[in-house]
N, CA and C of each residue as an Amber inpcrd file, in Angstrom:
protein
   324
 122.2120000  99.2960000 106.9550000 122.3720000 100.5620000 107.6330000
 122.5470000 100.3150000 109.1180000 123.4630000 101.0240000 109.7680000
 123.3860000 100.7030000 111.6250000 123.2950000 102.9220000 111.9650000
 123.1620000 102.5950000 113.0820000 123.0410000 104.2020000 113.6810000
 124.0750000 104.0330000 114.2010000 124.4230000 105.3960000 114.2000000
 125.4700000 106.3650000 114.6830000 125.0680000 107.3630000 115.4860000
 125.4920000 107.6690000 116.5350000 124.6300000 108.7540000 117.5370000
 123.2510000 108.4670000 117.5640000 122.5970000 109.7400000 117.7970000
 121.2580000 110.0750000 117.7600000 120.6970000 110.0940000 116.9900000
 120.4830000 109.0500000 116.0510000 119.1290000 109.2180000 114.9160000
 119.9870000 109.1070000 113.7950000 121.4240000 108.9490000 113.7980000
 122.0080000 109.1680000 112.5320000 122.2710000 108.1970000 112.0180000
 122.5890000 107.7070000 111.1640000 122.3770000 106.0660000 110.6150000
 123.6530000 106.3120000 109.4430000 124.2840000 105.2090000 109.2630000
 125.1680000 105.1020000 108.2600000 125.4950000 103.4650000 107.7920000
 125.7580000 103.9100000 106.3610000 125.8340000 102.3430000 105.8230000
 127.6710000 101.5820000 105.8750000 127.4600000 100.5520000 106.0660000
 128.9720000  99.9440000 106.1310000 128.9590000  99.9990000 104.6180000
 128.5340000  99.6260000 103.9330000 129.1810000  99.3580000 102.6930000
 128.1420000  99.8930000 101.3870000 128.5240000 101.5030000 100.9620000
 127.9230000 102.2170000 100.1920000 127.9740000 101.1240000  98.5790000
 127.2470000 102.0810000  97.3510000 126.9820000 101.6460000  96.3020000
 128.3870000 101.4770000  95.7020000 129.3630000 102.7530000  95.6750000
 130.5020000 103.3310000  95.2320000 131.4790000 101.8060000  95.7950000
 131.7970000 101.8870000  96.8750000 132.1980000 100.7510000  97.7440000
 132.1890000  99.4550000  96.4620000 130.9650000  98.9220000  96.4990000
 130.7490000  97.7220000  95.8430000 131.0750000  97.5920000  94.8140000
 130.8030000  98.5500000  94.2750000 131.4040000  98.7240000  92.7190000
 133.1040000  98.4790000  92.3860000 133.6790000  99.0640000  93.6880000
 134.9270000  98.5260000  93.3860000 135.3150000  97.3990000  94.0200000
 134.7530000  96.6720000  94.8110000 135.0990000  95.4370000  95.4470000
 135.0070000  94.6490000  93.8800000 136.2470000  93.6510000  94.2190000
 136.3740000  92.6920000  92.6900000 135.2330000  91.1640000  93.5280000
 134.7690000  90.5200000  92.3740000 134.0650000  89.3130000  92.4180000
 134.7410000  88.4060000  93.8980000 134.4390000  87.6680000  94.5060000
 135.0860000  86.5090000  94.9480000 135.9330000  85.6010000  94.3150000
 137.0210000  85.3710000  95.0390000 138.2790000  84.6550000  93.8490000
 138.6330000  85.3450000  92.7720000 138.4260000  86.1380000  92.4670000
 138.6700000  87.0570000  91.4940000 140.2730000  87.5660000  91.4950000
 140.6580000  87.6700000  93.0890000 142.2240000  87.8210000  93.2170000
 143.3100000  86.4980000  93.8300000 142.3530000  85.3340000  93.9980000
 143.4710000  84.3280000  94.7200000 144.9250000  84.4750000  94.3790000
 144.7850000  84.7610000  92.6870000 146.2080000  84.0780000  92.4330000
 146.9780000  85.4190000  91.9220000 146.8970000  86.1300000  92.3540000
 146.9120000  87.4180000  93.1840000 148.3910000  87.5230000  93.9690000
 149.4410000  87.7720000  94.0490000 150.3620000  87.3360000  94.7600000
 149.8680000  88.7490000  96.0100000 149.7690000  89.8680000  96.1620000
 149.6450000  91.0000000  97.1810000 148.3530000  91.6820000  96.2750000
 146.9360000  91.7320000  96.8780000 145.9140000  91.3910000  96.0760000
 145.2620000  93.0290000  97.4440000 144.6370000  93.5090000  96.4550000
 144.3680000  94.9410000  96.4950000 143.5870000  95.0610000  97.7550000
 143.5530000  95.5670000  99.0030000 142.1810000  95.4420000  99.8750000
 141.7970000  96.9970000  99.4060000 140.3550000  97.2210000 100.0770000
 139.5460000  98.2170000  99.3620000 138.6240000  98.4230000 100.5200000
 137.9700000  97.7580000 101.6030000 137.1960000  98.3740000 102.6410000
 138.1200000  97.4940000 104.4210000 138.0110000  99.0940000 104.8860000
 138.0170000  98.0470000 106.6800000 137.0030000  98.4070000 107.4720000
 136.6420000  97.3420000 108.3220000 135.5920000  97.7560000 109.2720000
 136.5750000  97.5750000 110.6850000 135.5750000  98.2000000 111.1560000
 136.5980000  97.6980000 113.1360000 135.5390000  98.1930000 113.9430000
 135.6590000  97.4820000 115.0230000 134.7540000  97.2910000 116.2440000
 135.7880000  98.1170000 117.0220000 134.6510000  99.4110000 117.5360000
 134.9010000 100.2980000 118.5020000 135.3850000  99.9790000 119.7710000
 134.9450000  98.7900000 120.2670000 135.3940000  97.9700000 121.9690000
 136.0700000  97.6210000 121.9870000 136.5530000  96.7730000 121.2870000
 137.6790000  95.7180000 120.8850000 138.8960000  95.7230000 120.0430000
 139.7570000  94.7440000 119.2310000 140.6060000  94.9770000 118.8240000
 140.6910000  94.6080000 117.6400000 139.2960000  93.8180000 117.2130000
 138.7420000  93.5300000 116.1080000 138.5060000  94.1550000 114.7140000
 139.6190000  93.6350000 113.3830000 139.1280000  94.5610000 112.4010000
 139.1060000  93.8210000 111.4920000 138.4060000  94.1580000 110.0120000
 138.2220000  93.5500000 108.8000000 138.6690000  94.1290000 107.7770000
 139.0810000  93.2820000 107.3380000 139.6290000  93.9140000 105.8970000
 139.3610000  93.1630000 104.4340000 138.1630000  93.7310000 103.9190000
 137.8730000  93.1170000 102.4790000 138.1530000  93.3590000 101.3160000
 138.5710000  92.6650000 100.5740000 139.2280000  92.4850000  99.3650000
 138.4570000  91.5490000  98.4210000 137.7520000  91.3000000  98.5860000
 136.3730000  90.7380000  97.5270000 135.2890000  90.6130000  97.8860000
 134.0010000  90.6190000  96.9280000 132.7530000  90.6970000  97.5970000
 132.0410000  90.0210000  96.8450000 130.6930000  88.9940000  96.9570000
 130.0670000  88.4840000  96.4340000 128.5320000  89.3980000  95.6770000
 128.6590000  90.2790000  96.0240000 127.6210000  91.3100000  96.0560000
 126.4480000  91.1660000  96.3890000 126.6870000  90.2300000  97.0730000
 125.4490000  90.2740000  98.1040000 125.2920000  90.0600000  99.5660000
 126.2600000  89.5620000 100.0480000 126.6150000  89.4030000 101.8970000
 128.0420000  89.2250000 102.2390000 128.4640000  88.2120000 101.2010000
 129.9570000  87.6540000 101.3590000 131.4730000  88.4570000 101.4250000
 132.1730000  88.5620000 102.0420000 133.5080000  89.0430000 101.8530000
 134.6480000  88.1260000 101.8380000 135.4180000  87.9780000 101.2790000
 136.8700000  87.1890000 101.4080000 137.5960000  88.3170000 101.8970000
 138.8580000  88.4100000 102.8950000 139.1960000  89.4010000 102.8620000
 140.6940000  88.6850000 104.4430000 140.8230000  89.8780000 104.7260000
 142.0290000  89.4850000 106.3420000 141.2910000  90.1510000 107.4770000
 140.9550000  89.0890000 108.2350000 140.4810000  89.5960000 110.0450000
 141.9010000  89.7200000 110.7500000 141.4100000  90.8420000 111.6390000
 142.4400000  91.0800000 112.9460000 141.3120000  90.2700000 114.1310000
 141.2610000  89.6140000 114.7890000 141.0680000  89.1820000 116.4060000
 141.7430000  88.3550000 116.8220000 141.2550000  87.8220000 118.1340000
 141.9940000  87.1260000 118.3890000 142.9360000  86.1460000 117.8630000
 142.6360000  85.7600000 116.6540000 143.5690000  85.7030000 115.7890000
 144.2440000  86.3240000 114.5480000 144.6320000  86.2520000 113.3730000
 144.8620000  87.0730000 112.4100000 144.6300000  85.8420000 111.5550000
 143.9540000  86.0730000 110.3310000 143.5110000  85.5200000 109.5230000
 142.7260000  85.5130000 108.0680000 142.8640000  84.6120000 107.4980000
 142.4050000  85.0680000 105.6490000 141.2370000  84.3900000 106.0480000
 140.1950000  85.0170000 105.3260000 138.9840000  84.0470000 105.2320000
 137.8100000  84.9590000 104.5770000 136.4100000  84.2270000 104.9900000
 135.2660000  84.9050000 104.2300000 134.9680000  85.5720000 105.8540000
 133.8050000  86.5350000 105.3860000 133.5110000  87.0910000 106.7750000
 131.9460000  87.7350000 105.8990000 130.6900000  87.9190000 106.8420000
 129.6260000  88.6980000 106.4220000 129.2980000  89.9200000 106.3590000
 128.6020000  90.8400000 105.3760000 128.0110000  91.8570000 106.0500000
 127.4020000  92.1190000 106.9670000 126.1940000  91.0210000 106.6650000
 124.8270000  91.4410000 107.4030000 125.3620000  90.8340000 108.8300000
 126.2270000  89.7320000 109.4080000 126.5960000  89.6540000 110.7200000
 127.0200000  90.6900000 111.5900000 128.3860000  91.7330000 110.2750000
 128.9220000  92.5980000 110.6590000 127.7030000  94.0040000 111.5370000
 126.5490000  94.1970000 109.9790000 125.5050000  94.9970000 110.2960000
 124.8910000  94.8530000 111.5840000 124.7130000  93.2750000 112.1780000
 123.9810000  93.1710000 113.3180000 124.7190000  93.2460000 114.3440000
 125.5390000  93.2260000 114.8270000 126.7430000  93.4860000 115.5100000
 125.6950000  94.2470000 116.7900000 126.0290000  94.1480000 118.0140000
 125.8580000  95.3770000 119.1640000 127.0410000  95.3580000 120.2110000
 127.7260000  96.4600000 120.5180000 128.4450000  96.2060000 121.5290000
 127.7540000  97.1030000 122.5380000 128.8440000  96.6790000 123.6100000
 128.0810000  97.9920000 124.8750000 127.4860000  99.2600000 124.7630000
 126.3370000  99.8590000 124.9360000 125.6230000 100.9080000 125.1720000
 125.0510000 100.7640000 123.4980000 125.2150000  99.8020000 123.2060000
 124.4380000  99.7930000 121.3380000 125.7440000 100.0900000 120.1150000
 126.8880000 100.1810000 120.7790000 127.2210000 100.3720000 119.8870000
 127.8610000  99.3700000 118.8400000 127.8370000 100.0880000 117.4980000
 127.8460000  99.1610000 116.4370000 129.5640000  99.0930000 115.2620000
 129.9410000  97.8530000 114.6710000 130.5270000  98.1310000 114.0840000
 131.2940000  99.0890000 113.0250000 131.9980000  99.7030000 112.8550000
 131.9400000 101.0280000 111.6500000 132.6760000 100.8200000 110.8220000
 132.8260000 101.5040000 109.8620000 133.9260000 101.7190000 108.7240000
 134.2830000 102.7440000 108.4220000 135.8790000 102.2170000 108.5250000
 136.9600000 103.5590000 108.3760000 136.7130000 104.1530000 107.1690000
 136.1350000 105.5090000 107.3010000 135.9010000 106.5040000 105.9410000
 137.1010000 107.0260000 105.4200000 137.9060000 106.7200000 105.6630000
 139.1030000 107.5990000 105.6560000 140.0570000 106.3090000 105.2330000
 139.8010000 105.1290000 104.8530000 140.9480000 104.3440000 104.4960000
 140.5540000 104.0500000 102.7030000 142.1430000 103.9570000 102.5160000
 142.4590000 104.1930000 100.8440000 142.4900000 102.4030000 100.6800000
 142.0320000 102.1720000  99.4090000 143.1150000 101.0160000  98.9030000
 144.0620000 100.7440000  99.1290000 144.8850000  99.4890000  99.7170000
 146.0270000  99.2110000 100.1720000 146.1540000  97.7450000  99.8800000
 147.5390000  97.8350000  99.1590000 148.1270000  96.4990000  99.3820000
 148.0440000  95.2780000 100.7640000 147.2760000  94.1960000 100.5840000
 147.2880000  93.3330000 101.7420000 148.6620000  93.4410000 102.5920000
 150.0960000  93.0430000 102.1730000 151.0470000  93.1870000 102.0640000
 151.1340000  94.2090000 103.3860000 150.9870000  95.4740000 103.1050000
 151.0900000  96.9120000 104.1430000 150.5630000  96.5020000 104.9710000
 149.1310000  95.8650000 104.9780000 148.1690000  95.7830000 106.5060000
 148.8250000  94.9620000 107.4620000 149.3310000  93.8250000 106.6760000
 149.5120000  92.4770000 107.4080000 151.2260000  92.9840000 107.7690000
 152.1140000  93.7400000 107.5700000 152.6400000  94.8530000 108.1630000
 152.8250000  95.2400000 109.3050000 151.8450000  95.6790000 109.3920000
 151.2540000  96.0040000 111.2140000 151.0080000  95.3860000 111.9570000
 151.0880000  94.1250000 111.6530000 150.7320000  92.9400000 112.4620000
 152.4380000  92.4660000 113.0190000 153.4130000  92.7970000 112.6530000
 154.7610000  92.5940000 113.2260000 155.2190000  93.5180000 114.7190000
């Protein structure tokens, strides 16, 4: 859970969420392999995009920072996160399932 405003608290990655994240490796061979959650840092230019989950900390998935890249990435790092004035990483409530393919897209 991280806070949001004043007292309000919200989770990066609900029950519903997990349930549809597929296993780890579960999509390697995967040619355009389903993503299903993004997070992004409010300060920066930093975003995540996961497409598998270990169900318990782990993500495989595509980072935006300073570089662009496939890899594993954490929750609980993500969870501890602080940027200026406290603020914390979030997740886009509002993003659908999307082809890797589309995201990496936007990166042209």
């Amino acid at each position: 859970m991280k806070r949001v405003g004043k007292g309000a608290t919200m989770q990066l990655l609900t029950q519903a969420l997990k349930k549809q994240l597929p296993p780890l490796y579960s999509q390697e061979n995967e040619e355009d392999p389903m993503v299903y959650v993004k997070f992004f840092c409010p300060w920066n230019q930093w975003t995540w995009f996961g497409y598998e989950f270990d169900q318990e900390d782990t993500f495989f998935g595509y980072v935006r920072g300073d570089e662009n890249e496939l890899g594993t990435f954490s929750l609980s790092e993500l969870e501890n996160v602080r940027g200026p004035g406290g603020c914390t990483i979030e997740r886009d409530h509002w993003f659908s399932p999307t082809r890797l393919s589309t995201i990496m897209k936007e990166d042209k």
